[in-house]
N, C-alpha and C positions, 0 to 999 in steps of 0.2 A: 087312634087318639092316644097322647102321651099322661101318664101319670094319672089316673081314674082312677079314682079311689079316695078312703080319709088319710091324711098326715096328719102327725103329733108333730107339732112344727117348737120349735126351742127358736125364740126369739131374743137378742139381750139387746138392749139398746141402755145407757147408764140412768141410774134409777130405779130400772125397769128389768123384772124378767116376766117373758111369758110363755105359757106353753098352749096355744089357739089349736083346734082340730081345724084343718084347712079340707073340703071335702070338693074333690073336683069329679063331675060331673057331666053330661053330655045328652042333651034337647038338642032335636031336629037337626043334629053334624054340628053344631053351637056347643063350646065350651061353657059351661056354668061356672062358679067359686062362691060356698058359703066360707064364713071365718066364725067359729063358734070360740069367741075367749071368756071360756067359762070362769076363768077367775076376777072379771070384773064382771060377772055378769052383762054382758054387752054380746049382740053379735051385729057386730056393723055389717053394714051394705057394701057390695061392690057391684059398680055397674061396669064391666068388662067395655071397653071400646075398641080391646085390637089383642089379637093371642095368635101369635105365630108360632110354629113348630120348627126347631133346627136339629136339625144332625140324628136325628133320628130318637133323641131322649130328651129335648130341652125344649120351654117352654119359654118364647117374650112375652110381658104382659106390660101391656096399658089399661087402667084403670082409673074412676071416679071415686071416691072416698067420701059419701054425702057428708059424714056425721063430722071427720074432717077440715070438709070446704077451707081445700088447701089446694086446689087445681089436680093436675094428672099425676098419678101415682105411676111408678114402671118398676120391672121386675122380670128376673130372669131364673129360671128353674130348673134345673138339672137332677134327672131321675136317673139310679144308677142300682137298679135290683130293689129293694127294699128301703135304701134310703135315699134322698137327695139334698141338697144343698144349692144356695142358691143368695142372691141379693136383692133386697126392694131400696128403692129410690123414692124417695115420699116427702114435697117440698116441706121444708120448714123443718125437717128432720133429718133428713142426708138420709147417707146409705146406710142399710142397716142388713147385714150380714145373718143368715138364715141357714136352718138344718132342718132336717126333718124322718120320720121314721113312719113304715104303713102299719098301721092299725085297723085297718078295714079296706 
């Protein structure tokens, strides 16, 4: 399984900076993903619907966003030693360009 473990993920979207611990995880061969963004105090839900593995360090994701309720979220992940980089797709907000660092 690719990228297990917490990220310190640097999120910018305009308005907005965040830095969520992304903590990916693995039940029963099942990818898990909590999002802990300690600075609004919030950790939203993600219900995973589809996580494909490419090339040997990249991760596709589809996803639900209850809190949201803004239809399928996607997103693509790329792990490369220690850090990755990557883009989420999230209706009603476009694309939103992502980094991140392992801390656990």
């Amino acid at each position: 399984m690719i990228g297990l473990g917490k990220w310190k993920m640097d999120v910018s979207i305009p308005f907005l900076k965040a830095d969520p611990i992304l903590t990916i995880g693995e039940k029963n061969g099942k990818y898990e993903f909590t999002v802990d963004a300690q600075g609004f105090g919030i950790t939203p839900s993600l219900n995973l619907t589809d996580v494909r593995e490419e090339n040997g360090n990249t991760l596709r994701i589809k996803a639900q966003i209850p809190m949201l309720n803004v239809g399928e979220a996607s997103g693509v992940l790329t792990f490369e030693g220690t850090f990755c980089r990557g883009e989420l797709e999230v209706p009603m907000m476009g694309k939103i360009a992502v980094k991140g660092e392992r801390v656990g």
